[in-house]
Steps between C-alpha positions, in 0.01 A plus 500: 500500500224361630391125397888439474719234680855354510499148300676193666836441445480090418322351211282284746351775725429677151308188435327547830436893407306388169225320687411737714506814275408408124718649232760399700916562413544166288182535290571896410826373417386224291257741320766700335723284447214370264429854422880585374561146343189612256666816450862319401303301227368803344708543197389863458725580805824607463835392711483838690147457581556116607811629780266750591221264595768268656598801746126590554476115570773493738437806733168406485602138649722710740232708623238239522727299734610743740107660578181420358263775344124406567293497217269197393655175368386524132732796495810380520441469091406836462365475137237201638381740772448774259315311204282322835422877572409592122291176493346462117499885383687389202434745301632767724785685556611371857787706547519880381818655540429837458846655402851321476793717559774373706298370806190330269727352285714341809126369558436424186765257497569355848070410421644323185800311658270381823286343222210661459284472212591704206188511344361634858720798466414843316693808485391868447799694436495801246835582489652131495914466510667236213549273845099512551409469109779243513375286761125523428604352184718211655207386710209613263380755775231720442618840480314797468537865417165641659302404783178508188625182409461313836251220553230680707497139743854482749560359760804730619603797379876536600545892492894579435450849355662802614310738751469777251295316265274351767244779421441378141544129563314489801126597413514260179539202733174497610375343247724174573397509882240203626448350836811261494742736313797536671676860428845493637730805454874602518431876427733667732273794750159381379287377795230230499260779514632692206460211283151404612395855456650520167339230355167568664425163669572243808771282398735238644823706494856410569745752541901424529843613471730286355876681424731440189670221663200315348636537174753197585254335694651627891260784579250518789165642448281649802108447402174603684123357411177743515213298715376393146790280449412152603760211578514349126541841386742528755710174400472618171673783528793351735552294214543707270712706659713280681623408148754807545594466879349407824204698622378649820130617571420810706174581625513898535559658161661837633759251530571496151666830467759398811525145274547713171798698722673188609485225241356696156753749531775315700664330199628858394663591884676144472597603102589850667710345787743310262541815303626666797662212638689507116620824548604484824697212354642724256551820746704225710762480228326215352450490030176587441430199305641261766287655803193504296537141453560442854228767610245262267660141590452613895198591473299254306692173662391678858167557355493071406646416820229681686283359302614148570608548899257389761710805698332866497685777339596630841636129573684498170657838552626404852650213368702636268616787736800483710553695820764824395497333188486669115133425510389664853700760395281591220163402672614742708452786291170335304320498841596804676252747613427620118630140321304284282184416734423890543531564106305171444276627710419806364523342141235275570243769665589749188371190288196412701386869517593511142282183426188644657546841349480318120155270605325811569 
């Protein structure tokens, strides 16, 4: 990614790193460990949601160390940069999230544990869960059934609605659209152009594609800017999507259906691959019950460990392999002429052509 760098190792030449780039390690650090220590005295919070911000807190820290993501040095406290960019429209709505099904709500409340305003947050959601209705009235969100109700003045609208209702959503938000709006979206096959046309004006849009994994605060979202988008809009939008996961920018958008192939849909191949590696399990004599459990352990403590290694996956996998060993032996099979890179392969171009079939 570009803009990014490895951090020093010693505390000293991190010292040295702050004073030539500002917003250096130690002051992003020190920013939320502020940010979190306000969110420990809350006494709304419960224990669950206190552990949770202590692990958000702590791969944060992890991540922070070992590279350093550019973005200017009032952001390392996210919710400062954001009420900096809203400035005094106090009577606004500064954040719309426009729906809040699984991946809004994830939002919704990685926004609330990284401390941002809760009076700065609205939410348009007609068919609401108990979790939303319960959580809007935990925090004393805003939450609304119809779009009708929205304060005409945003500053973002957050667009987390399904693709099939984009055509009736869509046209109403022009209305809410000024000359420092910021429209990101989520909507799965919906192209920069397709929103822009649908709500009949030139707007500063974000489109990304975070997967579920952001629902626990470990997914990875791809976005892309139109040439509207300027760099506050830009940090903006990092921010708040970088409260679910790390993300990457591309600058070609017929990249997003290959992204959409590999990371939107890739949870389910990994959730398909421990299925298979669970009955395989079971085929090799194994209970059910006891290979499933090893079929899920395997998988998600390989899935932290790669996470965690410095080592590529092809690195990791030869490290664990031994020559004529039990493991070669099955590599063997998994990358033979028709093996797992030829099906992946295939998987991923069925997905991609897929992708562009559904944006039209």
């Amino acid at each position: 990614m570009a803009g990014r760098k490895q951090l020093p190792v010693d505390a000293s030449t991190a010292a040295k790193e702050h004073e030539t780039h500002s917003g250096g390690f130690l002051d992003r650090v020190s920013a939320l460990k502020d940010l979190f220590v306000r969110a420990f005295t809350d006494d709304n919070r419960s224990v669950e949601q206190n552990v949770r911000s202590l692990e958000l807190f702590i791969s944060y820290f992890i991540e922070e160390r070992n590279r350093m993501v550019h973005r200017p040095p009032q952001f390392a406290n996210r919710a400062d940069f954001f009420n900096d960019f809203v400035g005094d429209r106090t009577n606004a709505s500064p954040v719309a999230l426009i729906g809040a099904g699984k991946m809004g709500s994830a939002l919704l409340e990685s926004w609330i544990g990284l401390g941002l305003q809760r009076e700065l947050i609205v939410v348009v959601e007609p068919r609401p869960s108990k979790e939303l209705i319960d959580t809007s009235d935990k925090y004393k969100l805003r939450l609304l059934p119809d779009l009708r109700q929205l304060a005409p003045a945003v500053s973002v609208l957050f667009l987390a609605i399904k693709p099939q209702d984009a055509d009736s959503v869509l046209p109403y938000l022009s209305k809410f659209v000024g000359n420092t709006t910021l429209l990101v979206s989520i909507m799965a096959g919906k192209s920069i152009h397709v929103i822009s046309t649908k709500i009949k004006r030139r707007a500063a849009v974000v489109r990304a594609m975070p997967n579920i994994a952001a629902s626990i605060g470990r997914g990875v979202t791809a976005a892309v800017a139109n040439d509207m988008v300027q760099q506050k809009h830009r940090d903006l939008a990092f921010g708040l999507l970088r409260a679910t996961g790390p993300v990457e920018w591309i600058e070609n958008e017929d990249l997003m259906d290959a992204v959409t192939a590999v990371s939107g849909s890739g949870p389910a191949y990994v959730f398909l691959l421990t299925e298979m590696l669970a009955r395989a399990g079971a085929a090799a004599g194994l209970p059910d019950q006891l290979a499933s459990k090893l079929a899920r352990e395997t998988v998600a403590g390989s899935g932290e460990l790669l996470h965690r290694s410095a080592l590529d996956a092809a690195a990791l996998r030869k490290s664990v392999t031994s020559s004529g060993g039990t493991t070669a032996a099955a590599l063997n099979v998994l990358m033979g002429a028709h093996g797992l890179e030829q099906l992946l392969t295939e998987a991923v171009a069925a997905a991609t052509k897929r992708s562009r079939e559904l944006a039209g």
